[in-house]
TIFI-5566 format. One record per residue (C-alpha): residue in one letter; y, x, z. Coordinates in steps of 0.5 Angstrom, whole numbers, plus 500, padded with zeros to 3 digits. Layout:
REM residues N
AYXZ;...
***
This chain:
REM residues 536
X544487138;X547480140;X540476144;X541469143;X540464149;X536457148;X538451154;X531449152;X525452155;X517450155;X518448163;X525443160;X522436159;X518438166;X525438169;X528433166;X522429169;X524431175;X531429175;X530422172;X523420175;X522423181;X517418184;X512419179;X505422179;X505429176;X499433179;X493430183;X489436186;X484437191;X484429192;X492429193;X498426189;X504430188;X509427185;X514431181;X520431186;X514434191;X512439185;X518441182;X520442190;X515447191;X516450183;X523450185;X522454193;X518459188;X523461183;X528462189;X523466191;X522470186;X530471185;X532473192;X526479193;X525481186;X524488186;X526490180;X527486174;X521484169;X520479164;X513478167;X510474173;X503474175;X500467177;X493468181;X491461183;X485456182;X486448180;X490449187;X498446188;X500452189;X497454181;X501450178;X507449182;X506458181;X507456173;X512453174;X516456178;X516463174;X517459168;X524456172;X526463174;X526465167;X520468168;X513469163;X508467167;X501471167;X495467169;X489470172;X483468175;X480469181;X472469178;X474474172;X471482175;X477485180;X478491176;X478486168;X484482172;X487489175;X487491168;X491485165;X496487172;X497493169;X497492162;X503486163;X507490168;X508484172;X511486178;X511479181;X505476184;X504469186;X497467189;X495462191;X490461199;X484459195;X485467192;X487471199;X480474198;X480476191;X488478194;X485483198;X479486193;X485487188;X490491194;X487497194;X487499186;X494496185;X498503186;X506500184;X510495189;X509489188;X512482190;X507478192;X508470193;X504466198;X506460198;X502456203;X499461206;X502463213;X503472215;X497476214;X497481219;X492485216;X495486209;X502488211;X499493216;X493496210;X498495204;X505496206;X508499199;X508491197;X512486199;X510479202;X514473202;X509468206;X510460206;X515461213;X518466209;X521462202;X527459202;X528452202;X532449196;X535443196;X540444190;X537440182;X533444180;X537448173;X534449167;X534457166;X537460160;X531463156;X531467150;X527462144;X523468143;X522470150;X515470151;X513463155;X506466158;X501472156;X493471155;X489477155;X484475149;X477480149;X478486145;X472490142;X475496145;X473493152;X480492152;X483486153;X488484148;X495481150;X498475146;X505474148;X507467147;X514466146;X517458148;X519457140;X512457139;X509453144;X515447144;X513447136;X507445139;X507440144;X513436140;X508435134;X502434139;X507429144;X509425136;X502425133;X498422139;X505418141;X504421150;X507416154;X508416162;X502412162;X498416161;X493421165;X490427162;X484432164;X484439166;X479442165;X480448162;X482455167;X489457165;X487464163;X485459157;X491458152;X488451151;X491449159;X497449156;X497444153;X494440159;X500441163;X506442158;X504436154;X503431159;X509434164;X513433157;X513426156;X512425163;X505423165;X500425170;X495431170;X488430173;X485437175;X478437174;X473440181;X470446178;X464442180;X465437175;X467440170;X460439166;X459433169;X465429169;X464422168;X465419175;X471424175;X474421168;X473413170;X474414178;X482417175;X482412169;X484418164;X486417157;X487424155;X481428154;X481435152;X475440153;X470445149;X464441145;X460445150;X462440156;X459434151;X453438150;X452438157;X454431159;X450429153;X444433156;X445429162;X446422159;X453421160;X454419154;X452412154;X455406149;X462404152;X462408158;X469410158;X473404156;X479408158;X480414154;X485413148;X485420146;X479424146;X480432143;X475438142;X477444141;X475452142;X468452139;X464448133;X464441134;X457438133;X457432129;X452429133;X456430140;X462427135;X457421134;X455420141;X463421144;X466416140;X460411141;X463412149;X469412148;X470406144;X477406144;X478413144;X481417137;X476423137;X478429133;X476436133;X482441134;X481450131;X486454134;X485461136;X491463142;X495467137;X497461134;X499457140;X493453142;X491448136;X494448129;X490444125;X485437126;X480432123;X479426125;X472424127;X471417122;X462414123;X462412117;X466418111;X465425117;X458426117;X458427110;X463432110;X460436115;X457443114;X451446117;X452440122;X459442124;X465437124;X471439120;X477443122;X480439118;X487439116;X493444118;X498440123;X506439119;X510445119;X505450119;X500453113;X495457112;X492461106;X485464105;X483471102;X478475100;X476483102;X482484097;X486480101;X487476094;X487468095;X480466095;X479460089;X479452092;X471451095;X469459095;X469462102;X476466105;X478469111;X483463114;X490466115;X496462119;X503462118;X509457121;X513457128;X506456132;X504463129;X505469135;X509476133;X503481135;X500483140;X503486148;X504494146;X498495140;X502496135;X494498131;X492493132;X499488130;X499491124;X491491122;X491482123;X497481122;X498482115;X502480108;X499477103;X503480096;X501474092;X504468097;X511472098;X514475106;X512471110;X507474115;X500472116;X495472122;X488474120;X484469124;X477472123;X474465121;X471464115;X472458112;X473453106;X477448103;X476443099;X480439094;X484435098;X485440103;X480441108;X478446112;X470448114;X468452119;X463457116;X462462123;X466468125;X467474120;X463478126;X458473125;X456474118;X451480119;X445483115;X438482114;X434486109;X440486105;X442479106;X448476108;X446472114;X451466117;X448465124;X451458125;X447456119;X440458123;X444455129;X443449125;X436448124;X434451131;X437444133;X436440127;X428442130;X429442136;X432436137;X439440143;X445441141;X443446147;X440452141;X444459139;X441464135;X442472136;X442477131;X437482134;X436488134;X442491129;X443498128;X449501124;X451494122;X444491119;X439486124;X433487124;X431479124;X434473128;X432470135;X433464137;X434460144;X433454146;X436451152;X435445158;X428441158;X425441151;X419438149;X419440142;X413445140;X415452138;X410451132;X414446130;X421449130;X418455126;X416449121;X421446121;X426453120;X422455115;X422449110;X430450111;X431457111;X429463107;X424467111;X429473113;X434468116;X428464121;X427467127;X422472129;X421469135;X423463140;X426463147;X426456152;X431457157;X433452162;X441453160;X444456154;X450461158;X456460158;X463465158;X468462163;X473458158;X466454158;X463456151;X456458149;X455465150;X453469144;X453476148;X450474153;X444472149;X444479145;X445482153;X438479155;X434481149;X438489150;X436488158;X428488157;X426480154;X422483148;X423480141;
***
């Protein structure tokens, strides 16, 4: 079988960048500027790296780095090399990340200073020969006498290229990056992403929100978290500049958003909820930003509301997309005066599936579900992945034909949603979150909704809890942050909304709702609390 290779990678318009405007601002991290002449060398030293001391060939290279030059120069060089590249985060448990090394089979590591640490609690569980890259980090010793098996190319030791960086010849098909999505086995699932899925989404998104090398664009996401990528290769694309936000101000970035004058803004809804909390989201208050996007959770239309009021001259839009179809697929534009009359349970749309792509909805039967009645959303098109790294189970079981709609395949997103007439989706909940109450069937974003709508915070999750073959006994329910409102109160308010099954049995004030590290409210974290000892 003949491989057709492609001169067009993600990392292309990024070296393109790097031949035409050297000069210009690519990166700030850590209070510096790095231009793309300077991050493109240090990508390019990288890459020459990894050519020169691999030890055996792989399609796959790690990257163990954290909002650090040496990060994102690490993406890029993998990629320059012709290389996938496997994000992996320093705050994850070591033995989640020593999974996801031996599930990709990387033999190539990158690691960035600010993870030497997380370096040596990971070196004793890592049994094959790796290559291990540590770009600005100067001879340790230590780790060449303890873990010899492994080779060390340290900062003195990287060649020192002088040469145009090429553009590395790449299969279309090949996968770009991998990501570990949680699996219910405890298993992380690996979704291999190839460079024709993700171009086919940076060029739409490049087009729909007309980037130019002007604009400044946030970074809030961890690059373990697949909404990173668009960040990075979005911005680099069309030649702009990607401000790196301090991890402590990832929840608090108001100085940082008018301090960097951003124009690009892209995080979960939770990072609103929380500056909302805090009272950053004041009338006028970002007069910079011209593009505001929110993905990765429910989009409150409160928080929509509050947003678009402090970005006067921004688009608000709230993204859905899971990692499988490449970062975000559909969109809705948040509009003060048509938006909230769409809103289900208080939510924003998900609106309205971006050119080239599709979707379907199917019932239990896998029958197209009737326009307005509830559905399973499925999703086809260039952005949609194959399957998943080595599970070929697991492939099978999400993605899927649907006879009535022809051969293509269709990826079962585990969203429940609607569609209206002229198109638009409804986020409903997960399919997982549907659970059953005394025989009911239970959506526990509906009992969300009334929780805040009574509480008065969009800092408020219901649990169902305690459940036992697959029925719950009742719902809990939490509320976040310094809040005033009285529990009688809640209690009236949801009873008047909801039927009695679905009312919490009992209230839960806590100063913060928990959140996973992609920055979402954290249902299982919630459920884990009440299994440990809170009594409900």
């Amino acid at each position: 079988m003949t491989i057709t290779k492609s001169t067009k990678s993600i990392v292309s318009g990024f070296l393109k960048a790097v031949g035409e405007f050297p000069d210009r601002p690519a990166l700030e991290v850590d209070d510096q500027t790095y231009t793309y002449q300077q991050l493109g060398k240090r990508a390019q030293d990288i890459a020459a790296s990894i050519k020169a001391y691999e030890l055996t060939a792989n399609s796959l290279a790690g990257v163990l780095g954290y909002r650090s030059f040496s990060a994102y120069a690490g993406v890029l060089g993998v990629l320059i090399s012709g290389k996938g590249y496997v994000p992996l985060n320093p705050e994850f448990p070591t033995e989640r990340t020593f999974r996801m090394i031996s599930l990709s089979k990387v033999n190539v590591l990158i690691v960035g200073n600010e993870c030497l640490k997380e370096l040596k609690n990971l070196l004793p569980l890592i049994k094959q020969s790796l290559t291990i890259i540590l770009p600005d980090t100067e001879a340790q010793e230590d780790l060449v006498k303890n873990y010899p098996v492994h080779r060390y190319i340290f900062s003195s030791d990287m060649p020192d290229h002088q040469d145009p960086v090429k553009e590395p010849e790449v299969d279309g098909e090949g996968t770009a990056y991998l990501l570990f999505t949680s699996g219910s086995t405890g298993i992380p699932k690996g979704v291999p992403v190839s460079h024709n899925n993700v171009i086919s989404y940076v060029e739409y998104i490049c087009d729909r929100y007309d980037v130019n090398e002007h604009d400044r664009f946030s970074q809030t996401f961890d690059m373990t978290f697949d909404l990173s990528v668009h960040d990075m290769f979005v911005c680099w694309q069309r030649e702009a500049c990607l401000c790196s936000i301090p991890q402590k101000s990832v929840m608090a970035p108001a100085k940082f958003i008018n301090e960097k004058k951003l124009t690009m803004w892209f995080s979960v809804p939770s990072v609103a909820m929380f500056m909302s909390k805090f009272r950053m989201l004041n009338p006028g208050v970002y007069p910079t930003l011209r593009c505001s996007l929110f993905c990765g959770e429910p989009f409150s239309s409160v928080l929509a509301a509050q947003w678009q009021e402090a970005a006067p001259n921004s688009v608000v839009e709230n993204l859905y997309g899971p990692t499988e179809a490449t970062i975000a697929i559909s969109y809705h534009t948040w509009d003060s005066n048509s938006t909230p009359e769409k809103c289900t349970n208080g939510i924003v749309p998900i609106g309205t599936i971006f050119d080239g792509q599709k979707c379907r909805l199917i019932d239990k039967q896998h029958n197209v579900a009737a326009t307005g009645q509830p559905g399973e959303l499925c999703l086809s098109g260039s952005q949609v992945t194959k399957g998943y790294l080595n599970n070929p189970e697991k492939t099978r079981s999400q993605y899927i034909k649907i006879p009535s709609v022809g051969e293509n395949t269709w990826y079962r997103t585990g969203d429940l949603v609607k569609q209206d007439e002229d198109g638009c989706l409804y986020y409903l909940g997960r399919i997982d979150n549907q659970v059953q109450i005394l025989g009911h069937r239970v959506e526990l974003q509906e009992v969300d909704h009334a929780l805040r709508k009574a509480s008065g915070t969009e800092m408020a999750l219901s649990v169902a809890w305690p459940i036992k073959d697959g029925m719950a006994a009742g719902v809990v329910g939490f509320i976040g942050g310094q809040n005033n409102a009285e529990e009688a109160q809640i209690f009236e308010y949801c009873r008047s909304e909801l039927p009695e099954y679905m009312v919490p049995r009992k209230l839960y004030f806590i100063k913060d709702i928990p959140l996973n590290s992609n920055g979402k409210m954290d249902r299982l974290q919630l459920k884990e609390m009440l299994d440990k000892g809170m009594s409900a």
